[in-house]
C-alpha positions as CSV (number, residue, x, y, z in Angstrom):
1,X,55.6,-139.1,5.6
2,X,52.8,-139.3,7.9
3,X,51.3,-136.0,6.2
4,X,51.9,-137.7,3.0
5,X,49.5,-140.2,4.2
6,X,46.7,-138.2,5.8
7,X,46.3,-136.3,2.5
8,X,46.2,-139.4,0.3
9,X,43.5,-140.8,2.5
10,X,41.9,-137.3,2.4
11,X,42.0,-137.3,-1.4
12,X,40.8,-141.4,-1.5
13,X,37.6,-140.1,0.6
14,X,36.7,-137.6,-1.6
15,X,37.0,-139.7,-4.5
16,X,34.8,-142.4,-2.9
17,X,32.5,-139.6,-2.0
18,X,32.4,-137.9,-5.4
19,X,32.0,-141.1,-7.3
20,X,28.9,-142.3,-5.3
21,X,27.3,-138.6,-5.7
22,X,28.1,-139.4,-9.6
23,X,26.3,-143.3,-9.2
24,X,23.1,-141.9,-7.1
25,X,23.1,-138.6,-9.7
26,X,23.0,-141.2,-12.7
27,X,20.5,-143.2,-10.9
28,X,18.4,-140.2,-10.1
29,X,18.6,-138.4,-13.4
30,X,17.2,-142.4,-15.0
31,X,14.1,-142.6,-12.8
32,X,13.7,-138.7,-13.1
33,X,13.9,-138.3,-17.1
34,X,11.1,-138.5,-19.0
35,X,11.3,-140.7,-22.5
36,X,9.2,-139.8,-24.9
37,X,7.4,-141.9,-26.8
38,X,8.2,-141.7,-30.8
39,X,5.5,-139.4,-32.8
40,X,3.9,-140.5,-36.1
41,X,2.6,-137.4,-38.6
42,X,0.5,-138.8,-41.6
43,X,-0.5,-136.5,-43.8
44,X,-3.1,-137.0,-46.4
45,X,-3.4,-135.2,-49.5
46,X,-6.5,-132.3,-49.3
47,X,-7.3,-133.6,-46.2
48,X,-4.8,-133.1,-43.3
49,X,-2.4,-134.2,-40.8
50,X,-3.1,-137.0,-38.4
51,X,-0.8,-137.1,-35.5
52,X,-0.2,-140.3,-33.3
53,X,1.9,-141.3,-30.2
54,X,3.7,-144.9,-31.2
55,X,3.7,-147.2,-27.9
56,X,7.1,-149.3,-28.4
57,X,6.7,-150.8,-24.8
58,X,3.5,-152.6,-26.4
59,X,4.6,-153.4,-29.5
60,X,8.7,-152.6,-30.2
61,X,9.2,-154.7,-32.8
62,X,6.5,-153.2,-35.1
63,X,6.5,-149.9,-34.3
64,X,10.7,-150.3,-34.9
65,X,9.3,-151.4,-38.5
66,X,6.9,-148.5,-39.2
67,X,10.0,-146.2,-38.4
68,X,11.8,-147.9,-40.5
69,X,9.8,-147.9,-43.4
70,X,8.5,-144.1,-42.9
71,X,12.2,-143.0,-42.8
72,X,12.9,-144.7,-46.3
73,X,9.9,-142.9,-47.8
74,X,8.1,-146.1,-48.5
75,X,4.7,-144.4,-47.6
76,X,5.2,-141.5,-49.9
77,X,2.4,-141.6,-52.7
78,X,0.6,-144.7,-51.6
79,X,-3.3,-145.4,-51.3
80,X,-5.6,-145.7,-48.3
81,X,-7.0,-148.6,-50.4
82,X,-9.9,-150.0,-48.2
83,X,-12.0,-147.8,-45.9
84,X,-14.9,-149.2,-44.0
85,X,-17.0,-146.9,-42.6
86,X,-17.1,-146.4,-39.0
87,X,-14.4,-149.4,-39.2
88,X,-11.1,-148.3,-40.6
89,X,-9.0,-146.9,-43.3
90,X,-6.2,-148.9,-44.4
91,X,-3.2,-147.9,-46.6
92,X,0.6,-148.7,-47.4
93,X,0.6,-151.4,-49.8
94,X,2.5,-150.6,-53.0
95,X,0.1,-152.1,-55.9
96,X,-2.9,-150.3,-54.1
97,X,-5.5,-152.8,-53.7
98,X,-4.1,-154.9,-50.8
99,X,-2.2,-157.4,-52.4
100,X,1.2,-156.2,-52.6
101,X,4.4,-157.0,-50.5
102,X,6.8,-155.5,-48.9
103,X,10.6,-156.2,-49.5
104,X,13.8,-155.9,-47.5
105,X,15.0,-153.3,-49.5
106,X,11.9,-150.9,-48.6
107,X,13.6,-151.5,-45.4
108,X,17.0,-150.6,-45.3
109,X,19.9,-149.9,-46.9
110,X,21.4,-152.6,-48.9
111,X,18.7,-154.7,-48.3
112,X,17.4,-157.2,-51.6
113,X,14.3,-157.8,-53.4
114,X,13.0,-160.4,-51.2
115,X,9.7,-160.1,-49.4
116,X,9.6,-159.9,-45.6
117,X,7.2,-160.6,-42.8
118,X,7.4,-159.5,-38.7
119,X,6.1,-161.2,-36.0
120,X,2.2,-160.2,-34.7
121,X,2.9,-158.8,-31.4
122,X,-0.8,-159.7,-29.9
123,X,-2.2,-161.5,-26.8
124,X,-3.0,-164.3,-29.5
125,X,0.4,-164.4,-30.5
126,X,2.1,-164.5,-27.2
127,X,3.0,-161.2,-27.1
128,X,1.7,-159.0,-23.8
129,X,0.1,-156.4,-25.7
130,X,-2.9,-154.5,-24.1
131,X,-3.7,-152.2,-26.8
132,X,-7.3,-151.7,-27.4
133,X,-9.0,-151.0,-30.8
134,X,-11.0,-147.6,-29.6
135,X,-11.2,-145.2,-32.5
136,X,-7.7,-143.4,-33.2
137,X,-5.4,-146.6,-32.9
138,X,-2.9,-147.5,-35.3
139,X,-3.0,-151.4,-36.3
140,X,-1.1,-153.6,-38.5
141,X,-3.2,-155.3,-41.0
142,X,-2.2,-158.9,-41.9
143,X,-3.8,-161.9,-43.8
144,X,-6.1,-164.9,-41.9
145,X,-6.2,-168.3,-42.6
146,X,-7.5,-168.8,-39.7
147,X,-10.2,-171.0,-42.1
148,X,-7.5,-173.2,-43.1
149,X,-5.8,-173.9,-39.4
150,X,-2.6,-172.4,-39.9
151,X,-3.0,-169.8,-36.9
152,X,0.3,-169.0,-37.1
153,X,1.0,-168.4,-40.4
154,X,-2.0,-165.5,-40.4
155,X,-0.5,-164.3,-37.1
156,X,2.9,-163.3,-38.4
157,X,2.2,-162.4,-42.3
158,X,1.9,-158.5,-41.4
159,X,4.5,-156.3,-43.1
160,X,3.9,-152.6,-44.0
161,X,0.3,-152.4,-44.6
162,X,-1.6,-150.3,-41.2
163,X,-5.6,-148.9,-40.7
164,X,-6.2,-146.6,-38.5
165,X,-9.5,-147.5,-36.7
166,X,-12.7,-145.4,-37.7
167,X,-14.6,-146.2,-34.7
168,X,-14.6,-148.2,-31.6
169,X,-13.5,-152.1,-33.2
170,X,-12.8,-154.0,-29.9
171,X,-13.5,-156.9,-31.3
172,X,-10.0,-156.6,-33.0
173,X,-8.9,-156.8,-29.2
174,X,-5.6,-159.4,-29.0
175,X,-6.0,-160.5,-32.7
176,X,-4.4,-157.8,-34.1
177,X,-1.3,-155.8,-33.4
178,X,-1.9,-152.0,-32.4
179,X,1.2,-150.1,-31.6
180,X,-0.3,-146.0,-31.3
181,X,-3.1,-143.6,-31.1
182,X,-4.1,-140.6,-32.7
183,X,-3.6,-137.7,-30.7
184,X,-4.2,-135.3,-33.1
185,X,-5.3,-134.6,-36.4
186,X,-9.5,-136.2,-35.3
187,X,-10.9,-134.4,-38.2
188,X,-9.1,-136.0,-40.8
189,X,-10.8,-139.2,-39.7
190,X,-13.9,-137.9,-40.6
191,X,-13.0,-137.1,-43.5
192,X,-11.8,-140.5,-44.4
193,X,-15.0,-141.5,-42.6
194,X,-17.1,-140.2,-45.4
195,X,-15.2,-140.8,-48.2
196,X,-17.4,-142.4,-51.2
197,X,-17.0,-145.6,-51.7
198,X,-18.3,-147.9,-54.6
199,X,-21.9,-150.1,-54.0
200,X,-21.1,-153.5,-53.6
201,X,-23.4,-156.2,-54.7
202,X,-27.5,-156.5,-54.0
203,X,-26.6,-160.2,-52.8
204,X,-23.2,-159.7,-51.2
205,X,-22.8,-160.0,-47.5
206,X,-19.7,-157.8,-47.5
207,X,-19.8,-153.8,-46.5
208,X,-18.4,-151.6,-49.2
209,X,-14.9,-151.0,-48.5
210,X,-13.4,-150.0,-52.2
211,X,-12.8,-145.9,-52.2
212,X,-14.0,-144.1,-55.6
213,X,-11.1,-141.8,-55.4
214,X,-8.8,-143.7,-52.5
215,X,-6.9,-141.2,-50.5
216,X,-3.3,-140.3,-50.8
217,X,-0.3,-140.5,-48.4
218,X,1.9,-137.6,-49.2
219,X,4.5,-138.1,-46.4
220,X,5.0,-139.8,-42.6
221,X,7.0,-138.3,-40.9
222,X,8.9,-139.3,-37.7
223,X,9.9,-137.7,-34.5
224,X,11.9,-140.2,-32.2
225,X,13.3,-137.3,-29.8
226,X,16.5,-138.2,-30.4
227,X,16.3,-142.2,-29.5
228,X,17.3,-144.4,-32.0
229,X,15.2,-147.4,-32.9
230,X,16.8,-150.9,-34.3
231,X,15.8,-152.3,-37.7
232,X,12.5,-154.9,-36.2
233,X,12.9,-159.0,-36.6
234,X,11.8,-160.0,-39.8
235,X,10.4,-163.3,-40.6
236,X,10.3,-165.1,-44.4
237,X,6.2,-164.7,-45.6
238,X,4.4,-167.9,-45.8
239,X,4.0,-169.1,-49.2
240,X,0.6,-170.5,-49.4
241,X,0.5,-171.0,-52.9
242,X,3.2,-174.0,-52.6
243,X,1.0,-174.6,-49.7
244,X,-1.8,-175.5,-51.7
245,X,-0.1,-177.4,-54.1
246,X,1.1,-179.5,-51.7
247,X,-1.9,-180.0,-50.6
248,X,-3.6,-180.8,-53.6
249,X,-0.9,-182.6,-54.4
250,X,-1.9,-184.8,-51.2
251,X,-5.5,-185.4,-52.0
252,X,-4.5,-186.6,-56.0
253,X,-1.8,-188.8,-54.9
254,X,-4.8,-190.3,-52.7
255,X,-7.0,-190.5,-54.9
256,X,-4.8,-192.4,-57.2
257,X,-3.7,-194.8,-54.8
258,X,-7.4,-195.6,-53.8
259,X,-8.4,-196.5,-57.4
């Protein structure tokens, strides 16, 4: 009986033993293994490849919905509508001029014909996102009403629309919600860089931005490395043409009442 005893403590040690050499492996093998950050390939047609590192610890939540939306194929065939040069190129809406909108169903499976928004994760949102606009980073482009007052509203109207910066655009800096760089793929920039776009008005203040023959997306492609990434928190778009109504609504009814 005694023996009995002794080897039943013996055999409780090693067990203690083994399962903290199991805990400090599991701890070691966390700190020790590297995560990779997700990889973006955009190619465009008769131009190239453009390779970018996605940075989810700056922005998850977007780069969770460029994933999302690559994966489905939503990219496939679409325009790089607007190109400034030395600014950006920007592409991914759907009607190919910039004022198309993305829907749930671009999103995921079973998902509806209604359109979506996500949150702007920027310093000027609230979001801790330290991203700066050198040339090479991937941006989400979004509307401003900025002229209006309704901050917000601007702030979270992105959706699937992205430029990829042409040149150094710091002043972008915490406005705007980067989430990757180019790492490879510079050329193709260039390329975008000098693509001919058509003469804008002798009187008009604005750059020329409209492409003559806008570039095509023929794929993005995704590596995640084997991590999976959620479908991103969506938010309903703001409806600023009920907006104005109401608002012009507001003035009229004044008016009326004054007379």
């Amino acid at each position: 009986m005694e023996m009995f005893k002794k080897i039943m403590l013996i055999i409780l040690i090693l067990a203690v033993v083994a399962g903290i050499g199991f805990s400090c492996y599991g701890i070691y093998k966390n700190k020790t293994t590297e995560v990779k950050n997700p990889v973006a390939k955009i190619t465009i047609k008769d131009m190239g490849t453009i390779t970018l590192e996605l940075y989810p610890d700056q922005a998850p939540n977007t780069v969770a919905n460029f994933i999302a939306l690559a994966n489905r194929g939503y990219y496939k065939d679409l325009k790089m509508h607007r190109i400034i040069k030395d600014f950006a190129a920007q592409g991914g809406d759907v009607n190919g001029d910039g004022t198309g909108s993305v829907k749930l169903k671009d999103l995921k499976e079973g998902g509806d014909d209604k359109e979506y928004c996500i949150p702007g994760e920027f310093l000027a949102n609230g979001y801790r996102n330290t991203l700066k606009h050198i040339r090479g980073t991937i941006s989400m482009a979004r509307l401003d009403y900025s002229s209006l007052g309704l901050n917000e509203e601007g702030y979270n109207s992105a959706g699937a629309q992205f430029y990829i910066t042409l040149g150094d655009t710091t002043t972008l800096d915490g406005n705007y919600a980067a989430f990757g760089r180019v790492t490879d793929g510079w050329e193709v920039l260039d390329k975008l860089n000098e693509v001919e776009l058509k003469p804008v008005a002798e009187d008009s203040t604005e750059q020329p931005s409209e492409p003559v023959n806008p570039p095509v997306i023929e794929s993005v492609e995704i590596d995640t490395f084997g991590i999976e990434y959620s479908l991103p928190q969506t938010v309903e778009p703001f409806d600023y043409l009920n907006w104005l109504q109401s608002q012009q609504s507001v003035v009229s009814g004044g008016t009326t009442s004054g007379n």
